[in-house]
TIKE-32390 format. One record per atom (N, C-alpha, C): x, y, z. Coordinates in steps of 0.001 Angstrom, whole numbers, padded with zeros to 6 digits, always signed. Layout:
N
XYZ;...
//
This chain:
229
+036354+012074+041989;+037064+012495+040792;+036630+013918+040417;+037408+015119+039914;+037553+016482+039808;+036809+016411+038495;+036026+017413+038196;+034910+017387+036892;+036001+017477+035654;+037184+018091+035999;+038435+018309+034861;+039028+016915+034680;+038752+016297+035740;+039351+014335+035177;+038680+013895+034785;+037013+013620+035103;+035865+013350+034263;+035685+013479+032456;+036162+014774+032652;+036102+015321+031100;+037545+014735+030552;+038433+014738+030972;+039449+014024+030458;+039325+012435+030439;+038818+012091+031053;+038548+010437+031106;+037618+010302+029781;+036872+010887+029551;+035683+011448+028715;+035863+010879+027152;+036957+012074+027030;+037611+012855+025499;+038487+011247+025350;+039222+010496+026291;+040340+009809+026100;+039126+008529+025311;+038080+007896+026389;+037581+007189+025746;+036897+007213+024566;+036409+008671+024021;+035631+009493+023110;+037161+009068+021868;+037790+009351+022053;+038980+009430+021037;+039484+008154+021021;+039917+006965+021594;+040370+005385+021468;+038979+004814+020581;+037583+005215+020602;+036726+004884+019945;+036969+005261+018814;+036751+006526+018608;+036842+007627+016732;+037544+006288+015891;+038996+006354+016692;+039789+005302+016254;+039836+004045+015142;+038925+003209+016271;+038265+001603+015943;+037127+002462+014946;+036437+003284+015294;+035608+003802+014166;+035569+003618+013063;+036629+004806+012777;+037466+004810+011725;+038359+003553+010474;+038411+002318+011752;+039171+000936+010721;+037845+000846+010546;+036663+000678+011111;+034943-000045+010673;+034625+000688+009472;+034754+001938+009110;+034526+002564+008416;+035235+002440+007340;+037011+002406+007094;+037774+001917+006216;+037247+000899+005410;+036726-000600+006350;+036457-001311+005711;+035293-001299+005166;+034599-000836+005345;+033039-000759+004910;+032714-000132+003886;+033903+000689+003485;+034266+001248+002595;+034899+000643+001147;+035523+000115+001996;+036275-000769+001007;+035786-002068+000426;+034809-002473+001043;+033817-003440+000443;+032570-003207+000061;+031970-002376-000109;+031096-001413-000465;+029776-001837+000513;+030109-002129+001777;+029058-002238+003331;+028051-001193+003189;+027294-000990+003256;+025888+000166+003748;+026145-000089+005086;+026351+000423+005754;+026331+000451+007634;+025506+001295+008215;+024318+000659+008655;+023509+001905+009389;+023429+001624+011187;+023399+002412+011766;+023418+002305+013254;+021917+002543+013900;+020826+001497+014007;+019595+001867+014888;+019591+002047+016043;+019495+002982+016314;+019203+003721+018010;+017518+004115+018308;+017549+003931+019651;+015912+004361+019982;+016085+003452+021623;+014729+004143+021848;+014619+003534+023670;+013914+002221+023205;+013948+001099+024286;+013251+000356+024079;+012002+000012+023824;+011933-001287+023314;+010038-001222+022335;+009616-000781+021233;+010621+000347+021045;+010170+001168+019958;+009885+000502+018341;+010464-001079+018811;+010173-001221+017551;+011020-001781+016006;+012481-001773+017112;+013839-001472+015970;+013644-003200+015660;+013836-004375+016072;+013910-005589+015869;+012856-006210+014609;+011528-005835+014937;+010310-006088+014191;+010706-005341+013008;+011040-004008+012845;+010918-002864+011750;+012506-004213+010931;+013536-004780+011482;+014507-004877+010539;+013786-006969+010485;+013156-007286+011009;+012665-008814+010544;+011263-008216+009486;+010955-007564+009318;+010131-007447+008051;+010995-006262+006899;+011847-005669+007429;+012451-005062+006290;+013600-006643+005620;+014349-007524+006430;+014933-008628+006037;+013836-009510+005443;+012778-009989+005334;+011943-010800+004734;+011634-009808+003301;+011324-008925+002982;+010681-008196+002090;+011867-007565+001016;+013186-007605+001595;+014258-007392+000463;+015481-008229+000657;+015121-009563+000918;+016464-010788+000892;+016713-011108-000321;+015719-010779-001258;+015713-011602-002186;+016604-010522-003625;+016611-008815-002559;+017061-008442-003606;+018540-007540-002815;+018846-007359-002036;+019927-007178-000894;+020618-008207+000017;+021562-008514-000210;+022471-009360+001231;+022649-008611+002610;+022103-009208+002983;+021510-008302+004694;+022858-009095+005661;+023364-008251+006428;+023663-009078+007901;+023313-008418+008897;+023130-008690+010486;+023281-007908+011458;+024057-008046+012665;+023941-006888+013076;+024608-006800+014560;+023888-006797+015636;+023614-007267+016423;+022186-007364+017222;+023162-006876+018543;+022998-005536+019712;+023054-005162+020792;+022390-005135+021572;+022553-006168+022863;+021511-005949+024008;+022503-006004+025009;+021962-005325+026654;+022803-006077+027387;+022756-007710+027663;+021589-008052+027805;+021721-009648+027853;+020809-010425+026843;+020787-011569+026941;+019975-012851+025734;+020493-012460+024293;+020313-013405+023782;+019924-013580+022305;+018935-013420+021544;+017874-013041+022261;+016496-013179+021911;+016534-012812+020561;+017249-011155+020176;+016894-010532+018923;+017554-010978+018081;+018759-011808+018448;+019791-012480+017062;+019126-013323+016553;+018718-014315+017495;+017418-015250+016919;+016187-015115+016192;+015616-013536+016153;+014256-013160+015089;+015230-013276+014229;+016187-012860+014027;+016891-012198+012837;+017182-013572+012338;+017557-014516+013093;+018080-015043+012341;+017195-016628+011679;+015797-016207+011924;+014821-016984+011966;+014652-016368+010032;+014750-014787+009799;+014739-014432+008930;+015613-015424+007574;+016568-015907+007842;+017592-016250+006911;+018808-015411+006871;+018697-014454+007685;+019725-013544+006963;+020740-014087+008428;+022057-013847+008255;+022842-014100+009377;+023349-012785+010643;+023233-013343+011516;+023241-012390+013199;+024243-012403+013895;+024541-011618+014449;+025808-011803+015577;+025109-010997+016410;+024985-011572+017719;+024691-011040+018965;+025709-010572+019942;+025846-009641+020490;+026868-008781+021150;+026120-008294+022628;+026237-008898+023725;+026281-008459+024909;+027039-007640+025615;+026444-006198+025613;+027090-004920+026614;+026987-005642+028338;+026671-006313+028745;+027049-006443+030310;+025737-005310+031221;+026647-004688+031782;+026132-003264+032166;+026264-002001+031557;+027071-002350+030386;+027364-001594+029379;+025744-000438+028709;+025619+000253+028240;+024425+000851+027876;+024404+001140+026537;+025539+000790+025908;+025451+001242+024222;+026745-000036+023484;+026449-000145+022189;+027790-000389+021801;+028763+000517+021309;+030400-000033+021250;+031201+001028+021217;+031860+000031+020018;+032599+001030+019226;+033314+000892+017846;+033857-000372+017635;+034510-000643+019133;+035592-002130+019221;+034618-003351+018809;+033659-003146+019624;+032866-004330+019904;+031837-004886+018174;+031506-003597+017667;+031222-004048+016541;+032457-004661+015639;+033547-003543+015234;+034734-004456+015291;+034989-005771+014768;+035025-006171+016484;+034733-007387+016107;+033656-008870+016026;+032549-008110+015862;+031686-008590+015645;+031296-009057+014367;+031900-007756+013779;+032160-007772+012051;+033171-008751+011416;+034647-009326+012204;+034711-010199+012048;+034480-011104+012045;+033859-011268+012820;+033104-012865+012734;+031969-013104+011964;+030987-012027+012045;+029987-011863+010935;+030468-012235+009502;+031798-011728+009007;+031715-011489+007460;+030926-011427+006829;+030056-010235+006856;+029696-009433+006036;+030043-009466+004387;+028876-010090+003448;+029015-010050+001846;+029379-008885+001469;+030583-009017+000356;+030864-007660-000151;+029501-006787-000746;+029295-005676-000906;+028422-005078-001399;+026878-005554-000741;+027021-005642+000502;+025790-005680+001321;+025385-004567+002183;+024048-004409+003148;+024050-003831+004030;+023990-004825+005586;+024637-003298+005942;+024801-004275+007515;+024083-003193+008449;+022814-003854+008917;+022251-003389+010642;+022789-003348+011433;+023220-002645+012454;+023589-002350+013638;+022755-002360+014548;+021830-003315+015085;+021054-002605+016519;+021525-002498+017306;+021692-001390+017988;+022072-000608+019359;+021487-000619+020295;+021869-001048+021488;+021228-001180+023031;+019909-000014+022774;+019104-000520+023458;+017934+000291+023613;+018012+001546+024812;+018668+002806+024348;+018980+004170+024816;+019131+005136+024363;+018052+005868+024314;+018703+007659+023677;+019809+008073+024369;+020613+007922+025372;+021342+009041+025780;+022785+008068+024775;+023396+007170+025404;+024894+007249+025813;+025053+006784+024117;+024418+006062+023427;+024785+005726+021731;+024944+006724+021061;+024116+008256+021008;+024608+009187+020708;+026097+009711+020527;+026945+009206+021342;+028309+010150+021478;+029438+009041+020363;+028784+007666+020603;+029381+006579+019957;+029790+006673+018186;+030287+007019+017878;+030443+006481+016205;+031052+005319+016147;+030374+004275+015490;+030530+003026+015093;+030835+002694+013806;+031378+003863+012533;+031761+003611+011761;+030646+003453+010844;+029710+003864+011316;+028141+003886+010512;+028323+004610+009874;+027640+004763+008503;+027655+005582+007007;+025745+006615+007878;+025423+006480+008441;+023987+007170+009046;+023430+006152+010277;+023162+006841+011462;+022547+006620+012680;+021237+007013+011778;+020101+005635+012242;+018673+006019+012239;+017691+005821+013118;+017304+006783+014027;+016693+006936+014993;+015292+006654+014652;+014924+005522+015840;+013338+005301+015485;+012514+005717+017097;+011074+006203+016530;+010379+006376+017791;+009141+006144+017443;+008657+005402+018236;+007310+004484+018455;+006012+005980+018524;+005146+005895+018293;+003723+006517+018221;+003108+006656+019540;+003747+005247+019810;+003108+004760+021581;+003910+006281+022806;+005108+006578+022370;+006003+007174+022974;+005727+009220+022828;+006156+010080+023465;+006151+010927+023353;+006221+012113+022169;+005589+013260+021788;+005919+013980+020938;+007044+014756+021288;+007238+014998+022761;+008443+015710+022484;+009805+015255+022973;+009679+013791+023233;+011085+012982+023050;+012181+013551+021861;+012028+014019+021104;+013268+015012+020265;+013858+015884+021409;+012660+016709+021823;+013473+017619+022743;+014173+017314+024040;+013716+016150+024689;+014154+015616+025408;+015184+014889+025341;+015536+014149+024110;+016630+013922+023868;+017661+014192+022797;+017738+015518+023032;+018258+016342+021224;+019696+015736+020524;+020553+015103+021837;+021852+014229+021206;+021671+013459+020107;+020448+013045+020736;+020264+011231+019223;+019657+011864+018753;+018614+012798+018652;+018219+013495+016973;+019320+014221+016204;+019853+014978+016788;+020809+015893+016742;+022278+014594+015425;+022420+013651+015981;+023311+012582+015269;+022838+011786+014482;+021273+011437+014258;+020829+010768+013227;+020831+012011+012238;+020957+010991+011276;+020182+011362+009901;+018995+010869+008854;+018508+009644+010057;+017129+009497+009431;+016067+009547+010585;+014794+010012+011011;+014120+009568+011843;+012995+008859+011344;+012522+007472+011551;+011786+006215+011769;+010352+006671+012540;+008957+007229+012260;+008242+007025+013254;+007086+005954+013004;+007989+004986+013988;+007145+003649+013531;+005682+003392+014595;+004933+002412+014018;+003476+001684+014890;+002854+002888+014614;+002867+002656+012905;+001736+004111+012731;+000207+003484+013357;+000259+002275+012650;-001313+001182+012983;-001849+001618+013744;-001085+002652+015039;-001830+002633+016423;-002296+004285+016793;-001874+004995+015523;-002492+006098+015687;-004068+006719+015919;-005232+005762+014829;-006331+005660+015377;-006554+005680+016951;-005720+005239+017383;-006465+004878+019256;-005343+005575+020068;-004484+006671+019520;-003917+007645+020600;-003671+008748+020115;-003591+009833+021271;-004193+011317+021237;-002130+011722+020773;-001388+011282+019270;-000376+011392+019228;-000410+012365+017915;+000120+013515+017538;+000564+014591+017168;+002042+014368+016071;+001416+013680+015148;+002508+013480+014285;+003321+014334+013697;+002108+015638+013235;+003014+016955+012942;+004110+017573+013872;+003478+017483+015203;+004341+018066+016285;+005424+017445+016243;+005739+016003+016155;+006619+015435+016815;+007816+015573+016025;+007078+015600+014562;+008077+016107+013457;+008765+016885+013153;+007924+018483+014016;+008572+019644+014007;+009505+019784+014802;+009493+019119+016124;+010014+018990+017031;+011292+018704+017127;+011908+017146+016278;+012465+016638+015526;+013545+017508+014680;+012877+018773+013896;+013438+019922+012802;+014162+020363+013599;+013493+021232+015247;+014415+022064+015526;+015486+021808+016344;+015742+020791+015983;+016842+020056+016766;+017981+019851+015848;+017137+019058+014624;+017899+018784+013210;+017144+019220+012273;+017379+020170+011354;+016985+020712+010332;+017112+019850+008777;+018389+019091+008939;+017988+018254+007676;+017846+016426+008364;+017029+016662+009229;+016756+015086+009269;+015218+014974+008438;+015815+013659+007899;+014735+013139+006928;+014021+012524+008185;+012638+012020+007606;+011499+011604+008279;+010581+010713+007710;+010481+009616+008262;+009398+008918+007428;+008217+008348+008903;+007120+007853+008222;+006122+007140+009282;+006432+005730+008590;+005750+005168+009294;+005508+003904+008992;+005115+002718+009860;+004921+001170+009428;+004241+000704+010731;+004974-001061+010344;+005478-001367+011038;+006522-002362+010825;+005671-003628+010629;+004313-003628+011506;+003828-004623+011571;+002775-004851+010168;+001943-003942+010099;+001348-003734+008729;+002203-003430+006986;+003189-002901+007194;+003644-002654+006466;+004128-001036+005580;+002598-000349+006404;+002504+000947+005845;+004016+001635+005896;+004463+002471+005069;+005169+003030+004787;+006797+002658+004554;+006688+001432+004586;+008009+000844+004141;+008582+000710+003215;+007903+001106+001817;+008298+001498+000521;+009047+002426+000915;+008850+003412+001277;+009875+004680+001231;+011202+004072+001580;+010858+003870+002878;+012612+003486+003592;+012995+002280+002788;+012817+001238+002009;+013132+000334+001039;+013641+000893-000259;+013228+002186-000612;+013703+003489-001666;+015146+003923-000897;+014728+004453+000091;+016082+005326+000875;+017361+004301+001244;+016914+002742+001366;+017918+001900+001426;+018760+001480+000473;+017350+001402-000904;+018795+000377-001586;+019307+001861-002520;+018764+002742-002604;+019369+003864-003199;+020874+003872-002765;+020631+004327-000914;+021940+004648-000678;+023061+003347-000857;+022563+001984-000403;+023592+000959-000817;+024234+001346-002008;+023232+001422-003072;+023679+001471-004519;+024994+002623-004328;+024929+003685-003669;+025780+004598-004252;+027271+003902-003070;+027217+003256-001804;+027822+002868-001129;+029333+002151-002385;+028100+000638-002866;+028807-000043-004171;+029656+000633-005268;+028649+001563-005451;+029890+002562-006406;+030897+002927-006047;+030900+003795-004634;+032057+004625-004329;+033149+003270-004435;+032788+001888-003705;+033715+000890-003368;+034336+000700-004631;+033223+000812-005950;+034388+000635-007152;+035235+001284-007912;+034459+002207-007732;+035005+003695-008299;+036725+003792-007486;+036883+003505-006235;+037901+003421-004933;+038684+002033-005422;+038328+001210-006131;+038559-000196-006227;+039887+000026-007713;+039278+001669-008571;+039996+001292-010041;+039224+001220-010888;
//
């Protein structure tokens, strides 16, 4: 195939997505959804970080999720050990999810009006990047365990979040990891990405992102009523 059909094959699937995007987004809108999209390589952490963020604000947020892997259930099942309700979505050989598939995932989920809804995304920096899923913010998480200059290495998914996650602070004592760096690193890629640490398993720093959540829900709810009349 000619690199000019590539790129056209590209843009066609890039654009049938925007699409389905776009109805995810309508509705999410229209019911006042918080939709966030977690991206990150695997391990990093995204499953644990949303079964203790679901235990620690059920009681004051209606949570659902979208759980993406290529295969098992494994992660629908933490989640849904939580109380809160899961839909598991198998990519195949697939490497990311795409607009459709949440979609309809979301149907079947039904999603409480004026809730937030998780998205976990196959475990990949590259190909979720290009995806819009109708998410109100992609939030990129990266483990302590993992590189400082994974930003630069993968500037797409910094470059499209708007929050970065640097979780398993716990484990900073016992590795030679450069938090400032990784942060800066992070900037010059994206200049207004927010940043938090934190450690999913201990707890450290999860106040913040529990601030940055139900804040933004809250204003999600408004727009839906304000839009409502």
């Amino acid at each position: 195939m000619s690199q000019e059909r590539i790129i056209q094959v590209e843009r066609d699937i890039l654009s049938k997505n925007d699409g389905f995007a776009a109805e995810n987004r309508a509705y999410f809108a229209a019911n006042g959804i918080f939709a966030l999209n977690f991206v990150s390589s695997p391990g990093s952490g995204k499953t644990s970080l949303l079964v203790r963020t679901i235990g620690d604000l059920k009681e004051r947020l209606p949570i659902g999720v979208v759980e993406g892997d290529q295969q098992t259930s494994n992660d629908a099942a933490r989640i849904r050990e939580t109380g809160a309700p899961a839909i598991q979505v198998n990519t195949g050989k697939g490497c990311h999810l795409d607009a459709h598939m949440v979609g309809h995932a979301v149907e079947e989920l039904a999603p409480a009006k004026n809730s937030v809804l998780f998205i976990e995304n196959v475990g990949n920096l590259v190909c979720p990047a290009a995806f819009d899923l109708g998410e109100a913010h992609k939030v990129v998480l990266l483990s302590v365990t993992e590189g400082e200059d994974k930003p630069l290495k993968y500037p797409d998914m910094f470059a499209a979040a708007d929050l970065m996650i640097l979780n398993k602070a716990d484990l900073l004592p016992h590795l030679d990891f450069d938090v400032g760096a990784c942060i800066a690193n992070a900037l010059r890629v994206n200049p207004r990405l927010q940043t938090l640490v934190v450690s999913a398993r201990t707890g450290e720093g999860m106040p913040a992102f529990y601030s940055w959540l139900e804040a933004n829900a809250a204003m999600a709810v408004t727009r839906a009523l304000a839009k409502a009349g």
